[in-house]
C-alpha positions as CSV (number, residue, x, y, z in Angstrom):
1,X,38.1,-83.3,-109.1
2,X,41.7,-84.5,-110.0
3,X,44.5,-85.5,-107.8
4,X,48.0,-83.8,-108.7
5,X,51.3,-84.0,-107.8
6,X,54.5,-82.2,-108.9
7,X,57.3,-85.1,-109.7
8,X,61.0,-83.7,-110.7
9,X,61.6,-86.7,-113.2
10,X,59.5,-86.9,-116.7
11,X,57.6,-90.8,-117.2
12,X,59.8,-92.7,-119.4
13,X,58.0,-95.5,-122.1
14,X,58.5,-97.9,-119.6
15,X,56.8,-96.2,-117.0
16,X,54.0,-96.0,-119.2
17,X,53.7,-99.1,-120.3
18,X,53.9,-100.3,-116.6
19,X,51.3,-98.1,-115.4
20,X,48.8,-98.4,-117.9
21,X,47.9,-101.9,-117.2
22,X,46.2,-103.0,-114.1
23,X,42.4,-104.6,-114.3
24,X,39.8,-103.2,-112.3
25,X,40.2,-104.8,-108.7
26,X,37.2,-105.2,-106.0
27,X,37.5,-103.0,-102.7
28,X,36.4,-105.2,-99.4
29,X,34.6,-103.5,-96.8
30,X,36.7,-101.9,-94.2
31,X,39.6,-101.4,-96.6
32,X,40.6,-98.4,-97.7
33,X,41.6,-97.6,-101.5
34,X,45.5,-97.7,-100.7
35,X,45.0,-101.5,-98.7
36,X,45.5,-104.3,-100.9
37,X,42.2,-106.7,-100.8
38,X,41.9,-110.4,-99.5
39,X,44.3,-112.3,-101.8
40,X,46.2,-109.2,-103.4
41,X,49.7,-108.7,-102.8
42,X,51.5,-105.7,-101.8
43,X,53.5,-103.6,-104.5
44,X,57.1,-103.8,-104.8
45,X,58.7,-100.5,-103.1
46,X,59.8,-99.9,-106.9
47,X,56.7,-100.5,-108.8
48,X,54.8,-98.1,-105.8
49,X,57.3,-95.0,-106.5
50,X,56.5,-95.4,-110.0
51,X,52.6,-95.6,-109.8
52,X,52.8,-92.1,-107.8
53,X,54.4,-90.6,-110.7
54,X,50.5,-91.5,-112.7
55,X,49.0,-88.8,-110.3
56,X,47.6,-86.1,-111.7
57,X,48.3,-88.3,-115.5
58,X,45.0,-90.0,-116.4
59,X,43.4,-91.3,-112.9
60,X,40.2,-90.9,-115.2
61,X,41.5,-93.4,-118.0
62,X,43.2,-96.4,-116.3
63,X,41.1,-99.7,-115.6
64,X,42.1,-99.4,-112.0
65,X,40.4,-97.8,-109.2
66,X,43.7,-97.6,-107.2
67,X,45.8,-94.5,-107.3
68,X,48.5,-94.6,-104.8
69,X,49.8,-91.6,-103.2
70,X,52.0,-91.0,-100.6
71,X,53.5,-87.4,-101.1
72,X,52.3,-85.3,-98.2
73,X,52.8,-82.2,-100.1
74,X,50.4,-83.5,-103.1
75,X,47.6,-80.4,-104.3
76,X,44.1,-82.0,-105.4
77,X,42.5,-79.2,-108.2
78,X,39.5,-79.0,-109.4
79,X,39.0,-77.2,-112.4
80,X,36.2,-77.1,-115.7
81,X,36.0,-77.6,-119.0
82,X,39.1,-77.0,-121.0
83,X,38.2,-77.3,-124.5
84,X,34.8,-76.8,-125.4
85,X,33.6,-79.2,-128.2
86,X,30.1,-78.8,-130.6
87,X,27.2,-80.7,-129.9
88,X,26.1,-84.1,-131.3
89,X,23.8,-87.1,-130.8
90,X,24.3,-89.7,-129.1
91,X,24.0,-93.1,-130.3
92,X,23.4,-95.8,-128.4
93,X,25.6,-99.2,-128.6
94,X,24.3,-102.7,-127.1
95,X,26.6,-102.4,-124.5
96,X,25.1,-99.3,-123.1
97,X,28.0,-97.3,-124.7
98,X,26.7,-93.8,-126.1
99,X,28.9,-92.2,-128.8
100,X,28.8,-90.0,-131.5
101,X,31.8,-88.0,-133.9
102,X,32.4,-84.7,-133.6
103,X,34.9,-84.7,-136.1
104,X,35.5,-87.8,-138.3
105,X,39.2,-88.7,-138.6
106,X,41.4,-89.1,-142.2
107,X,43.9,-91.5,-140.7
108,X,44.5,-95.0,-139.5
109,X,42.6,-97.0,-137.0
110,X,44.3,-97.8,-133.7
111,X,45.9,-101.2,-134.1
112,X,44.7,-103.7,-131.5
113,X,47.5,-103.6,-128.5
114,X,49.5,-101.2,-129.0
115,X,50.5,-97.9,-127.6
116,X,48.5,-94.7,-129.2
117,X,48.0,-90.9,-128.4
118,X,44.8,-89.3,-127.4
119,X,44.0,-85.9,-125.6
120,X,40.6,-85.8,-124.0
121,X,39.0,-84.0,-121.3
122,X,36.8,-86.1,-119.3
123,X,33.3,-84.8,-117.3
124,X,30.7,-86.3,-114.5
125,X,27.1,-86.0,-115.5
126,X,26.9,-82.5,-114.1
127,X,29.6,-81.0,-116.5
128,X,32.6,-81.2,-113.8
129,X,35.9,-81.7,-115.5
130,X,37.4,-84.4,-113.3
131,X,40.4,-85.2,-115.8
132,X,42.2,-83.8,-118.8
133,X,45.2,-84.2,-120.5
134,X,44.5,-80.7,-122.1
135,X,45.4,-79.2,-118.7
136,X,48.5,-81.4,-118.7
137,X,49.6,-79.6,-122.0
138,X,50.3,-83.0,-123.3
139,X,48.4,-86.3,-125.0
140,X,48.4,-89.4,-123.0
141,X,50.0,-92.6,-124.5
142,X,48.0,-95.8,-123.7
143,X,47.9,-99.6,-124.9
144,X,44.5,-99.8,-127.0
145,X,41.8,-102.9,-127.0
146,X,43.6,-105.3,-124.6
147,X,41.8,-104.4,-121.1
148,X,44.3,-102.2,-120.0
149,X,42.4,-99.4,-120.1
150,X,39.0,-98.5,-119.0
151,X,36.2,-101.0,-121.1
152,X,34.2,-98.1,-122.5
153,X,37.0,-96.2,-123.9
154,X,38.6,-99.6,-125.5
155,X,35.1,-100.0,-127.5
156,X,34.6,-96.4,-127.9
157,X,37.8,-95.8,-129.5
158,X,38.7,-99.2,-130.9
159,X,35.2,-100.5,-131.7
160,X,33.4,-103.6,-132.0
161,X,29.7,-104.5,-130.7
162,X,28.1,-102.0,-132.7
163,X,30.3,-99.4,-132.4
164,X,32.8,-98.0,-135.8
165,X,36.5,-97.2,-134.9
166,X,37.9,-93.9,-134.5
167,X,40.3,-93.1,-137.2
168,X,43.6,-90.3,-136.6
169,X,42.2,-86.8,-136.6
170,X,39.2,-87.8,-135.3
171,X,37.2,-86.5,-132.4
172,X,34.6,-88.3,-130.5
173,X,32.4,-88.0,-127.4
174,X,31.6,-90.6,-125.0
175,X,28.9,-91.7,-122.3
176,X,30.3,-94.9,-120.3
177,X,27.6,-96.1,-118.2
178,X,29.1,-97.3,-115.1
179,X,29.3,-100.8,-116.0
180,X,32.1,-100.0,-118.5
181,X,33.8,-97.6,-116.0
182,X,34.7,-98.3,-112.5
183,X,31.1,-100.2,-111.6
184,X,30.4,-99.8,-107.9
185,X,33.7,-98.9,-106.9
186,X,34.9,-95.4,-106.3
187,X,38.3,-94.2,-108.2
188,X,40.7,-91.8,-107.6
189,X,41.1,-92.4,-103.9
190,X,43.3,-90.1,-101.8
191,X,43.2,-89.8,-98.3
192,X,39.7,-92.2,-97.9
193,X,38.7,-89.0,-100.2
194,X,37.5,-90.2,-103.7
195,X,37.5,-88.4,-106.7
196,X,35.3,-91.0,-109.2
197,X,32.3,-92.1,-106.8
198,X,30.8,-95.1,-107.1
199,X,28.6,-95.9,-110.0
200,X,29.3,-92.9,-111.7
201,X,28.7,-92.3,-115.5
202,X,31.6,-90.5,-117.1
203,X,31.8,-88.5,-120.3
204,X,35.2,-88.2,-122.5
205,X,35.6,-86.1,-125.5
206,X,38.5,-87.4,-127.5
207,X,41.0,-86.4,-130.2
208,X,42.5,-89.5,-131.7
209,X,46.1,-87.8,-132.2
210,X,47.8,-90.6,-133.3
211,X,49.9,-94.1,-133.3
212,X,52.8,-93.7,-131.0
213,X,56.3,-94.0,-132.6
């Protein structure tokens, strides 16, 4: 499941850069997923508008399991697979990470810390499509290998610890245990309703579309 919102104003580079970018924080009992923790500080007004543009624009990709949402007239959708990818096998990194290419890419490797484009669609265990930027109709832009994004997709798709990096062109399939996801902390929280349970392993099949520019 996916939580989307209809906003009348497009991201801008800087909201981007902004949103993509917040470590994974702990959730104290008793607090819900919108309530800041013991020793976190509330969002400025500004920087709160902005992060309920990211709804429905990779909940399943940020290292954060806070999504904030405040629009009463927001539509949650679930939907399936969008692109339908061929089999391969798994191999297994140290880290628990499983990947394996799909497609091996012709270009570049992502340069560590900055911004790139990817398309993937993103599944639970069971084959539910919780996330996609295919059903967006766009790739997302992200930083690359500097935590702002979630740990298994920084090793899966920049490398290290056993693992090769993706190239452009590429296409590659993931398994990130939870310890490399969101841990014991549910994600995607709307309404005390959360989208990424707790300890859940996620799946991504990703197309390495290129450096942004």
């Amino acid at each position: 499941m996916v939580i989307s919102t209809f906003v009348q104003q497009p991201l801008s580079l800087s909201d981007i850069r902004r949103l993509i970018l917040t470590p994974p924080r702990r959730i104290t009992a008793g607090i819900s997923c919108f309530s800041p923790g013991k020793g976190e500080t509330t969002e400025p007004s500004s920087t709160a508008g902005t992060r309920r543009k990211l709804v429905g624009l990779g909940i399943g990709i940020i290292a954060s399991s806070f999504v904030t949402l405040q629009d009463a007239n927001a539509t949650r959708v679930e939907y399936y697979a969008t692109v339908g990818e061929p089999s391969c096998e798994l191999t297994f990194a140290k880290s628990g990470l499983g990947y394996c290419d799909t497609k091996a890419g012709t270009g570049v490797e992502p340069p560590i810390g900055e911004l790139i484009n990817i398309h993937y669609t993103a599944r639970f265990a069971d084959g539910t499509v919780f996330d996609s930027s295919y059903k967006r109709g766009r790739p997302l832009t992200m930083r690359i290998g500097v935590g702002k994004v979630l740990p298994g997709l920084d090793q899966g798709i920049m490398g290290g610890a056993d693992v090769p990096p993706m190239f452009v062109g590429g296409k590659r399939r993931l398994q990130i245990p939870p310890k490399l996801a969101y841990g014991p902390e549910p994600a995607g929280c709307f309404s005390g309703d959360c989208n990424i349970p707790a300890n859940a392993t996620l799946f991504y099949d990703i197309l390495f579309v290129g450096i942004y520019k």
